[in-house]
C-alpha positions in Angstrom: 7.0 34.2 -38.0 8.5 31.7 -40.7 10.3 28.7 -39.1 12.5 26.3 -42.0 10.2 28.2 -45.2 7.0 27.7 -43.0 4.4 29.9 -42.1 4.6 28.4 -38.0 1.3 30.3 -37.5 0.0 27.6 -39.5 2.3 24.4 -38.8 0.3 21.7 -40.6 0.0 23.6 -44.0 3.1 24.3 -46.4 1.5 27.1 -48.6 2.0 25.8 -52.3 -0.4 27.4 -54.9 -0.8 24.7 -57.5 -3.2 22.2 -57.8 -2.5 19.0 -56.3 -0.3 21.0 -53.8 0.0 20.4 -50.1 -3.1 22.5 -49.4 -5.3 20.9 -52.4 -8.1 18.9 -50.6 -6.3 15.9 -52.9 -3.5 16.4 -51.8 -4.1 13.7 -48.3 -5.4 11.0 -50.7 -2.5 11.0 -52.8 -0.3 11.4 -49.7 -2.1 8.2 -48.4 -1.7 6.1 -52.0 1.6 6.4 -52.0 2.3 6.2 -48.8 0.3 2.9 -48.6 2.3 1.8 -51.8 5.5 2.2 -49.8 4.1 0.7 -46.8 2.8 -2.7 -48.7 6.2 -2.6 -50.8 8.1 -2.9 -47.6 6.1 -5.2 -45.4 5.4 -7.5 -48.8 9.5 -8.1 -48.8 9.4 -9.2 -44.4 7.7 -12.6 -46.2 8.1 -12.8 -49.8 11.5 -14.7 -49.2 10.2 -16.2 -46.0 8.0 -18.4 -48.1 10.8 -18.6 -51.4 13.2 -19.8 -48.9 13.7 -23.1 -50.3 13.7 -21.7 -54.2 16.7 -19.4 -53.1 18.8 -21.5 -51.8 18.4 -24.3 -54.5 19.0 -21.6 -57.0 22.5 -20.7 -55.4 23.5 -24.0 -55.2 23.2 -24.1 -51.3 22.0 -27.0 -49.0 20.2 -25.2 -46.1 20.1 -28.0 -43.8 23.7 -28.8 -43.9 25.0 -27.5 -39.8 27.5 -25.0 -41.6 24.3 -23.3 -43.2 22.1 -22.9 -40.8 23.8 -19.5 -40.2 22.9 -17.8 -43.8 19.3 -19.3 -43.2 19.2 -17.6 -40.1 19.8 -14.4 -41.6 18.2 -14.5 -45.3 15.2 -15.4 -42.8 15.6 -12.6 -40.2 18.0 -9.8 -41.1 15.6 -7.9 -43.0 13.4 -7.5 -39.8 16.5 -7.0 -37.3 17.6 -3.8 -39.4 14.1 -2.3 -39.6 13.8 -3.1 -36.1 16.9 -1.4 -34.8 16.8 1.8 -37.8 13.1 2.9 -37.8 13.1 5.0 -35.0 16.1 7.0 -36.0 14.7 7.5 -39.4 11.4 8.7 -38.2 13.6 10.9 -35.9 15.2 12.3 -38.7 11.9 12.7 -40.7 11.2 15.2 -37.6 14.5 17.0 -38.1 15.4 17.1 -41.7 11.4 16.5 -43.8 9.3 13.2 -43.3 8.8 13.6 -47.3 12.5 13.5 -47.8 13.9 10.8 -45.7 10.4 8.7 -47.1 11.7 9.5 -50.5 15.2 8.2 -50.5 13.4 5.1 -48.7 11.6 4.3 -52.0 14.7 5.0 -54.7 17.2 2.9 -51.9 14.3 0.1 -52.3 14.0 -0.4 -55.4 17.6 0.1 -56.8 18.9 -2.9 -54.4 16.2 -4.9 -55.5 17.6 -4.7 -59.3 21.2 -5.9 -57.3 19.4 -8.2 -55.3 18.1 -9.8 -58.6 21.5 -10.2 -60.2 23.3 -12.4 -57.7 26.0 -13.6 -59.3 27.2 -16.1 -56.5 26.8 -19.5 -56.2 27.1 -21.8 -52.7 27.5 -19.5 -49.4 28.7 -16.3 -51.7 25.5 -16.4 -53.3 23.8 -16.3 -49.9 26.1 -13.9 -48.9 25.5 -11.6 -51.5 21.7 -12.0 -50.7 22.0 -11.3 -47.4 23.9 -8.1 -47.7 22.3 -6.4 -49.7 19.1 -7.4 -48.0 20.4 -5.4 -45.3 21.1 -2.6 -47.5 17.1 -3.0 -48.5 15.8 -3.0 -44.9 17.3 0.4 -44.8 15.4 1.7 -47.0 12.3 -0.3 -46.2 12.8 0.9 -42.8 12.8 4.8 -44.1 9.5 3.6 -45.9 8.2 2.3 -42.3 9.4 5.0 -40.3 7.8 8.3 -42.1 4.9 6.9 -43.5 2.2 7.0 -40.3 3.8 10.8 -39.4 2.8 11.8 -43.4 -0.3 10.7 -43.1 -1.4 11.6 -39.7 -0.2 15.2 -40.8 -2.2 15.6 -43.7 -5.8 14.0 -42.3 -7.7 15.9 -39.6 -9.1 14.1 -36.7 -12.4 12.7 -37.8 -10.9 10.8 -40.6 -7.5 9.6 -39.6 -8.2 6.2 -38.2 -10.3 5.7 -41.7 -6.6 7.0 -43.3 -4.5 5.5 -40.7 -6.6 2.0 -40.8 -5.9 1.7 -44.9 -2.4 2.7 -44.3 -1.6 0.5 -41.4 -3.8 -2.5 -43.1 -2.0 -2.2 -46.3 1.6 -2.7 -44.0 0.1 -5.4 -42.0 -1.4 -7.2 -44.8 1.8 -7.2 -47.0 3.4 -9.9 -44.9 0.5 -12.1 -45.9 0.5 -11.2 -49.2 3.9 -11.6 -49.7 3.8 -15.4 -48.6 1.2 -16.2 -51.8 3.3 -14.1 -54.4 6.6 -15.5 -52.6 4.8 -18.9 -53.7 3.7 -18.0 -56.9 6.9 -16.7 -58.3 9.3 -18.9 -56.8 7.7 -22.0 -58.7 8.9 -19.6 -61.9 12.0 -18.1 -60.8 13.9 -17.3 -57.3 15.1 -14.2 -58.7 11.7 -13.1 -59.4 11.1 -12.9 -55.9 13.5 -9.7 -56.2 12.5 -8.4 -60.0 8.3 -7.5 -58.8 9.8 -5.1 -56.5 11.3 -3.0 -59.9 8.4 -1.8 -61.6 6.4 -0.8 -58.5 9.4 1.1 -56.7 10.1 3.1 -60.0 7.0 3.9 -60.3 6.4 4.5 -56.5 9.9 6.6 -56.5 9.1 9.0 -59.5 5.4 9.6 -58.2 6.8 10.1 -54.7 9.6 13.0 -55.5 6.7 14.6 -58.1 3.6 14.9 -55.6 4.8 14.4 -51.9 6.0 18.0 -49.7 6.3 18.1 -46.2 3.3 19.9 -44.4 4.4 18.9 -40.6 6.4 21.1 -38.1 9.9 20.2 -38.9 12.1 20.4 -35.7 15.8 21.8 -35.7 17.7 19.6 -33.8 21.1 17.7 -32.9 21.4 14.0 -33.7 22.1 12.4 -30.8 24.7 10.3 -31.6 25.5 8.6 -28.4 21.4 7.5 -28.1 21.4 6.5 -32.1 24.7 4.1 -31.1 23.7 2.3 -28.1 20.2 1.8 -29.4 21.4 0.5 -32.6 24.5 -2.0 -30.9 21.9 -3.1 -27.7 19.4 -3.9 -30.1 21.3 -5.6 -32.4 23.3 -7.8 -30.0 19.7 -8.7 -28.3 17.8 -9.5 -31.0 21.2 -11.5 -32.4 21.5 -13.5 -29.3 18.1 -14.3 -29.9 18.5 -15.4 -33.5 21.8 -17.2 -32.6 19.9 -19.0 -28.8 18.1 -21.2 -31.6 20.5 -23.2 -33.4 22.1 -25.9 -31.3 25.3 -25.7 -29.2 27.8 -28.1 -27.1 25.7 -31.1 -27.7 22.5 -29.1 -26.4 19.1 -28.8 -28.8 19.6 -24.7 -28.6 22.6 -22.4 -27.9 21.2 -20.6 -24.8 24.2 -21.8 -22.8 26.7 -20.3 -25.8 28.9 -17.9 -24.4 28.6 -15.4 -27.9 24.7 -15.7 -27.2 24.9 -14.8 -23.5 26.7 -11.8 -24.1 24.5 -10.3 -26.7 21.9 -11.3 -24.2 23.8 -9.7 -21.8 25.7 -7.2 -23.0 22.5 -6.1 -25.6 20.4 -5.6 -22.3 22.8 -3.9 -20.4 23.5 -1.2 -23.5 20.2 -0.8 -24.2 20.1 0.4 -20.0 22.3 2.6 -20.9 20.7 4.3 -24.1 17.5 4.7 -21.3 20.0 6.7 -19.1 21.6 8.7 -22.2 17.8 9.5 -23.5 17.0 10.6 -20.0 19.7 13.3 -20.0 20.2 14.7 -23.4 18.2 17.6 -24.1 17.3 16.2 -28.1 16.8 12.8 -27.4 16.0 10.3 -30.8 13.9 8.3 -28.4 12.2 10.6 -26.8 11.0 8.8 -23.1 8.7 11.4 -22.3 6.6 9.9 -24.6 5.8 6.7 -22.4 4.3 9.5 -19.8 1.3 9.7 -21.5 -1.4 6.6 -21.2 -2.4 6.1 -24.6 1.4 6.2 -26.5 2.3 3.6 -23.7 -0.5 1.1 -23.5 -0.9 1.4 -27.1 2.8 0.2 -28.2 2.9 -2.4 -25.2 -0.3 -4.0 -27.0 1.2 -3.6 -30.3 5.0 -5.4 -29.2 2.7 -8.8 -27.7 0.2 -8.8 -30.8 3.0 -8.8 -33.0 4.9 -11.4 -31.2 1.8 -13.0 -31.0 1.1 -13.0 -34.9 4.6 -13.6 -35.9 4.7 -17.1 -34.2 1.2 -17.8 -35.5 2.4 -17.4 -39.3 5.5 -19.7 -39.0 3.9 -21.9 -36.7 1.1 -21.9 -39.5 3.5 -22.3 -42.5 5.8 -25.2 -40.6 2.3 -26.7 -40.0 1.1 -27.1 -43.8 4.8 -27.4 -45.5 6.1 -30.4 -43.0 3.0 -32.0 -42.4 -0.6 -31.4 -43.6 0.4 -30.7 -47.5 2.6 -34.1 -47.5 -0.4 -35.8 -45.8 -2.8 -34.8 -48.4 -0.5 -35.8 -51.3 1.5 -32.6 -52.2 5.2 -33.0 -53.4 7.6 -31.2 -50.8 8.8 -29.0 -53.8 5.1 -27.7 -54.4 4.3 -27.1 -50.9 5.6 -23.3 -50.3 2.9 -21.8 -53.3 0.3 -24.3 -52.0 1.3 -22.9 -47.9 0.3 -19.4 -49.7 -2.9 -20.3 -51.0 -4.2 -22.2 -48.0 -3.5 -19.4 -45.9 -5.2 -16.5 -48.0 -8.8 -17.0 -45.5 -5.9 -14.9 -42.9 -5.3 -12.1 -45.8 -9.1 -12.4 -46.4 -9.9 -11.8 -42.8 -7.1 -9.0 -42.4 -8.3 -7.1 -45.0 -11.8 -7.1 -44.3 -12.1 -6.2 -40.5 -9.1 -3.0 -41.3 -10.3 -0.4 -42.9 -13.6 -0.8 -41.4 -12.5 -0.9 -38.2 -10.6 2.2 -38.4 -13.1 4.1 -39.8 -15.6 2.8 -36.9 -12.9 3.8 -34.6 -13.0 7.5 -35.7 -16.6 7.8 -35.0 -17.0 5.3 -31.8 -13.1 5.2 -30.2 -10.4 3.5 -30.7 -10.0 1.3 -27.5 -12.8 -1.1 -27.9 -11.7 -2.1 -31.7 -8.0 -2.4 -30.4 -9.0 -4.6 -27.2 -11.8 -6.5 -29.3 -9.1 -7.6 -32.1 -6.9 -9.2 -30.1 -9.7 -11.1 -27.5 -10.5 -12.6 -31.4 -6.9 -13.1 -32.0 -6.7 -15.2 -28.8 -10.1 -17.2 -29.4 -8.6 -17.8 -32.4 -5.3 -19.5 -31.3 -7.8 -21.4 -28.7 -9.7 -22.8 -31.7 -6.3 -23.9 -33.5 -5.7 -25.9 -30.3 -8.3 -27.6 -31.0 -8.1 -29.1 -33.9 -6.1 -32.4 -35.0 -2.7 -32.1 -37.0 -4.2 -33.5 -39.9 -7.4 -31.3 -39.5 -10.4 -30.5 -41.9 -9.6 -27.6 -44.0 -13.1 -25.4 -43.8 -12.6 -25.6 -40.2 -8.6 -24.2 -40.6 -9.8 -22.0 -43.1 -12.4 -20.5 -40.7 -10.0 -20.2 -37.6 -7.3 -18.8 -39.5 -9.7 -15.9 -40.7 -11.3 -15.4 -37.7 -7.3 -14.6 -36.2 -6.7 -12.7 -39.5 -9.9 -10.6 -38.8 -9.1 -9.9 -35.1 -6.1 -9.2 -36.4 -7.7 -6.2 -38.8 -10.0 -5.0 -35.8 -6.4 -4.4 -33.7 -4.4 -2.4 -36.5 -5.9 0.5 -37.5 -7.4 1.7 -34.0 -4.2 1.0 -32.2 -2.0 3.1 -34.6 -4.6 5.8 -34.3 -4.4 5.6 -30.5 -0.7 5.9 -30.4 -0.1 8.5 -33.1 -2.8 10.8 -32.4 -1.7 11.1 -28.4 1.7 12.7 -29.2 2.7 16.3 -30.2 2.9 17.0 -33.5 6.5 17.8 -33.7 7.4 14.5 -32.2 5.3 12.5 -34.4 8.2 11.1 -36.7 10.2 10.2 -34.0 6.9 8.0 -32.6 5.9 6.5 -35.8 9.2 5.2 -35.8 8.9 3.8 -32.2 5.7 2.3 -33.3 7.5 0.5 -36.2 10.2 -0.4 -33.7 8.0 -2.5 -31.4 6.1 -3.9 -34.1 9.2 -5.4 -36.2 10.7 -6.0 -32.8 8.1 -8.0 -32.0 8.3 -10.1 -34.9 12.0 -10.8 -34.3 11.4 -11.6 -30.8 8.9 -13.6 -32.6 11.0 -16.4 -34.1 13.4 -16.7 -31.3 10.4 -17.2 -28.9 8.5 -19.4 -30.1 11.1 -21.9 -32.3 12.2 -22.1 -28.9 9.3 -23.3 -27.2 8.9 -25.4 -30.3 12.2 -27.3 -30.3 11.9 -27.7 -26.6 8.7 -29.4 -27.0 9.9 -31.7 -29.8 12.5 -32.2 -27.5 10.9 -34.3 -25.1 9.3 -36.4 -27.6 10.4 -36.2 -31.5 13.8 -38.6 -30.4 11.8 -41.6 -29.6 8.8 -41.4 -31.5 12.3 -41.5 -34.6 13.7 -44.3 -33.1 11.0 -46.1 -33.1 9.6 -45.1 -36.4 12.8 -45.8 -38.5 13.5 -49.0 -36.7 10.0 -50.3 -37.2 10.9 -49.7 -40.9 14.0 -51.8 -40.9 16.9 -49.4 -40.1 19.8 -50.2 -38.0 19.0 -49.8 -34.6 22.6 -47.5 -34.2 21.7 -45.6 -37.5 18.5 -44.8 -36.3 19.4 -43.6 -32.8 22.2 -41.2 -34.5 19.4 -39.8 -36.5 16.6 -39.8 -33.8 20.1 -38.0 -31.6 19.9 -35.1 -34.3 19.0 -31.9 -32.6 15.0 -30.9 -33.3 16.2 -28.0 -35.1 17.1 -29.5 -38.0 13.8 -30.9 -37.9 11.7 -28.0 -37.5 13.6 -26.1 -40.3 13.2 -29.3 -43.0 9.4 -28.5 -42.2 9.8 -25.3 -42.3 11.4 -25.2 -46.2 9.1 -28.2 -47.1 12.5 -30.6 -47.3 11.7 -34.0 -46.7 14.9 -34.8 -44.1 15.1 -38.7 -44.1 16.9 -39.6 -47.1 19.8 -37.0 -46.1 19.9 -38.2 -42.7 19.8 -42.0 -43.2 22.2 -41.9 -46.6 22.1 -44.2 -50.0 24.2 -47.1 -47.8 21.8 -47.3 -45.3 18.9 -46.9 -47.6 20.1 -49.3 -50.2 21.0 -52.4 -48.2 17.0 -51.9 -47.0 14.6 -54.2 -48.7 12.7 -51.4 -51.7 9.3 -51.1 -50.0 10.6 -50.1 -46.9 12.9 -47.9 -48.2 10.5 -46.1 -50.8 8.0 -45.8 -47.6 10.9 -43.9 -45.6 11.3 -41.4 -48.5 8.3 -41.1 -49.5 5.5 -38.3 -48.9 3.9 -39.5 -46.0 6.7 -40.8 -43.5 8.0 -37.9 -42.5 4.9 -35.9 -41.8 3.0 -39.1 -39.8 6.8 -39.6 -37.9 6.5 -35.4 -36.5 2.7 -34.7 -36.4 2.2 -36.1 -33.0 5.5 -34.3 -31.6 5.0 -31.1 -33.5 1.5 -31.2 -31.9 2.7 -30.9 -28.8 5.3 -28.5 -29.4 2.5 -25.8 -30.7 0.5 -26.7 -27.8 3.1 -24.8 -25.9 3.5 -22.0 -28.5 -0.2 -21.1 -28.9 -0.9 -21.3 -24.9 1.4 -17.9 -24.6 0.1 -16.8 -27.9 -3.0 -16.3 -25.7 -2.0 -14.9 -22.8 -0.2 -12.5 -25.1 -3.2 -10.9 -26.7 -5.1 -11.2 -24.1 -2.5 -9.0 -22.1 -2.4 -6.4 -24.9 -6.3 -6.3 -24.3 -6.3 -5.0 -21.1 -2.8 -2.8 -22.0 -5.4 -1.5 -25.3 -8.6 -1.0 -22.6 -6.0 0.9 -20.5 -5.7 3.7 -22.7 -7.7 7.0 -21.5 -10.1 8.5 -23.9 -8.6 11.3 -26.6 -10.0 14.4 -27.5 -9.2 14.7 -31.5 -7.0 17.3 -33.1 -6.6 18.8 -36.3 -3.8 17.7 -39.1 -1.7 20.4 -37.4 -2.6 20.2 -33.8 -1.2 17.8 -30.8 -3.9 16.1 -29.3 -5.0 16.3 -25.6 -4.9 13.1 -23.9 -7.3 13.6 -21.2 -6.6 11.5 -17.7 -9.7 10.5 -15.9 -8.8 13.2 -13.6 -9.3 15.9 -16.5 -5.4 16.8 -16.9 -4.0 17.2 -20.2 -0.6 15.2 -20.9 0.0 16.7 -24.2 -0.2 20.3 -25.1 0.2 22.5 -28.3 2.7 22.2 -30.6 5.1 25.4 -31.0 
């Protein structure tokens, strides 16, 4: 019987007689290259412009800490990761429906052609921004078709016994690319801020023309409806949550955040009470894009759980990390501000170092020993790590950083690989697009959630504290005592993000009338390297107290969701695999 050109006696093999063809014994490693090309291309571009931040927006002519900006830093910063949150699983359910290969494929060629516009802005001021952050948007589509199919190609094409190896590389390539990308952000935004945009040219050419030339589809293509009505109210409740979220962080009505604004309590709101909705719609459609019945079985469940709170965990600990060096430790240690986002790179490579050598072993250790274990073990590291970084003074020794930061980055390797395994090995075949792309979903989700969580708990922490220790501060240097209780009146926000970019705020805030009618060595002192950093350290301290105490609890919750998981008996390429409750019941079956 042939179903869609396929030989459905044989579902994971697409009979092609040439060498290099779907049934060559190359063909999974080239499948796996290119697949972890697309996946590092991606991820890279979550935190090449996280880091080039500052470089952008001098280049457009564009003050980010002016109030009226905040907005487009907002969204340069997080609209990449909201769309590829909200699109990924309707991608990977499309990859089921219409070819994994093909929706993959126009990911790549999307990718790299609006990174040549991305490069051309021609905008200056809040245009330019603008123009940046739309077709940003218009990226994280295709980045998100890049996310979405990539697992599902691979797990197709490896058997069993080796797809934690191929998933670990895979997974670790994505993973790592959001630390890569904040050295390389560094590095090329000291040349050019448009350069930040041109390195992703060359590699998606050459990524596009090698993808439509080698990849085919070998999995069980499903015919289907789109479901409309689930694809909508996924993609509006998710948007309007995650929104609210982004929005709940800049101030409002004379409060330090905007939780009490009424736009952000509706997307709160109204985002929670769609996304209810899309639940009930998936529960009744007979082709659901999220398909629920998924969360039935132990391993698909426990495993994404895990993943949603180590990303959220990991996400706060890199901009917690890169507000930490840029506003305070580089200054301290005699770094100029505009220096500070390559040098924020390069002092955080020991957490590449340690990502990339715990991944790919631990996945291939997974394969022969279990997954569970690994997954459980990485992020019990990940939370001894964030107990260590507690630890350790704002203006801390660097070995000792260096070595916390690697041991999180390593933990953070032992997690990736076995945890993708466990999910996308416990569902059917035929559904495996459709839960790569939930995967990708909770992960990017997570990341989102990320910023709005812990910025949060941040500014409330410098809340309490950061307006007196400014007041005194500025007036112990000379300043007006009504000029310096304006500025110490600020909200932390503003604070937060001048660390953040590596701006040092006080010469904005105080103005050349205040700062010229002070005697010269006072007001050099105010504007000089180390004022700012000393003035925040002690604040900021206490502020990541806060975030790195539920960065524990976090992991250490999605280390008991990650030891939840039942043992799995392993398939083929082809297969579903059985997940076996203690009982002895299967809760998948057979692909047909």
């Amino acid at each position: 019987m042939v179903l869609n050109g396929r030989d459905s006696t044989s579902p994971g093999i697409d009979r092609r007689g040439p060498a290099g063809g779907a049934d060559s014994p190359r063909y999974k490693w080239i499948a796996l290259s290119n697949t972890t090309l697309g996946m590092l291309l991606a991820t890279i571009n979550s935190s090449i412009v996280l880091i080039s931040l500052p470089a952008i927006f001098n280049g457009v002519h564009l003050n980010p800490l002016e109030p009226g900006n905040v907005s487009y830093l907002l969204w340069m910063l997080m609209g990449y990761m909201l769309v590829t949150a909200v699109l990924v699983v309707t991608l990977g359910r499309l990859g089921d429906m219409y070819g994994r290969v093909r929706i993959y494929n126009a990911g790549f060629a999307i990718f790299t052609v609006t990174s040549i516009v991305l490069s051309l802005d021609p905008l200056d001021g809040g245009g330019g921004a603008l123009w940046l952050i739309g077709w940003r948007v218009l990226q994280a589509v295709g980045g998100s078709m890049l996310m979405a199919n990539a697992a599902a190609i691979v797990t197709d094409v490896f058997p069993a016994r080796q797809r934690g190896t191929a998933l670990g590389i895979n997974i670790v390539a994505g993973i790592a690319g959001s630390f890569i990308g904040l050295v390389l952000g560094g590095l090329l935004s000291e040349w050019n801020w448009r350069s930040v945009f041109w390195v992703n040219v060359p590699i998606g050419l050459l990524g596009t023309i090698w993808a439509y030339r080698s990849l085919h589809d070998t999995g069980v293509r499903v015919r289907a409806r789109i479901d409309w009505w689930g694809n909508l109210t996924f993609a509006v409740g998710l948007t309007a949550l995650l929104a609210g979220i982004t929005y709940g962080i800049q101030p409002y009505g004379g409060h330090t955040m905007g939780w009490t604004n009424p736009w952000v309590l509706t997307g709160l709101i109204g985002g929670a009470a769609v996304l209810v909705l899309f639940c009930v719609i998936e529960s009744r459609v007979a082709e659901p894009m999220f398909p629920l019945k998924l969360f039935r079985i132990a391993a698909f469940a426990s495993g994404n759980a895990a993943s949603l709170l180590g990303s959220i965990a990991r996400g706060g600990l890199q901009f917690m990390l890169i507000i930490w060096l840029q506003g305070i430790w580089l200054p301290l240690h005699g770094y100029n501000y505009e220096q500070t986002p390559l040098w924020a790179g390069i002092y955080l490579l020991p957490l590449t170092i340690g990502f990339l050598a715990a991944g790919p072993l631990a996945g291939a250790l997974s394969d022969r020993y279990g997954a569970r274990l690994f997954a459980a073990g990485g992020l019990v590291v990940m939370a001894a790590s964030f107990a260590g970084l507690l630890l350790i003074p704002s203006d801390f020794n660097y070995w000792v950083f260096a070595a916390l930061v690697f041991l999180n980055g390593l933990g953070g390797g032992l997690f990736a690989a076995p945890n993708t395994a466990l999910v996308m090995s416990s569902v059917p075949a035929r559904l495996r697009g459709a839960a790569s792309g939930m995967r990708a979903t909770f992960q990017n989700a997570g990341m989102v959630l990320s910023i709005g969580v812990f910025f949060s708990l941040m500014v409330a922490g410098l809340a309490g504290s950061l307006p007196g220790t400014l007041d005194a501060g500025l007036t112990a240097q000379g300043v007006p005592a009504a000029a310096a209780h304006t500025v110490a009146e600020l909200p932390p926000v503003g604070t937060l993000f001048a660390a953040f970019l590596g701006y040092n705020p006080i010469e904005q805030l105080l103005g050349p009338q205040v700062l010229g009618a002070l005697p010269a060595v006072n007001a050099e002192t105010l504007t000089g390297r180390e004022f700012f950093p000393h003035l925040i350290a002690g604040p900021f301290h206490h502020g990541l107290g806060v975030v790195f105490w539920l960065a524990i609890v976090m992991a250490l919750v999605g280390a008991a969701a990650s030891l939840f998981a039942p043992k799995t008996r392993p398939s083929g390429p082809g297969e579903d695999l059985v997940t076996r409750e203690p009982g002895g019941a299967p809760t998948g079956g057979r692909s047909t």
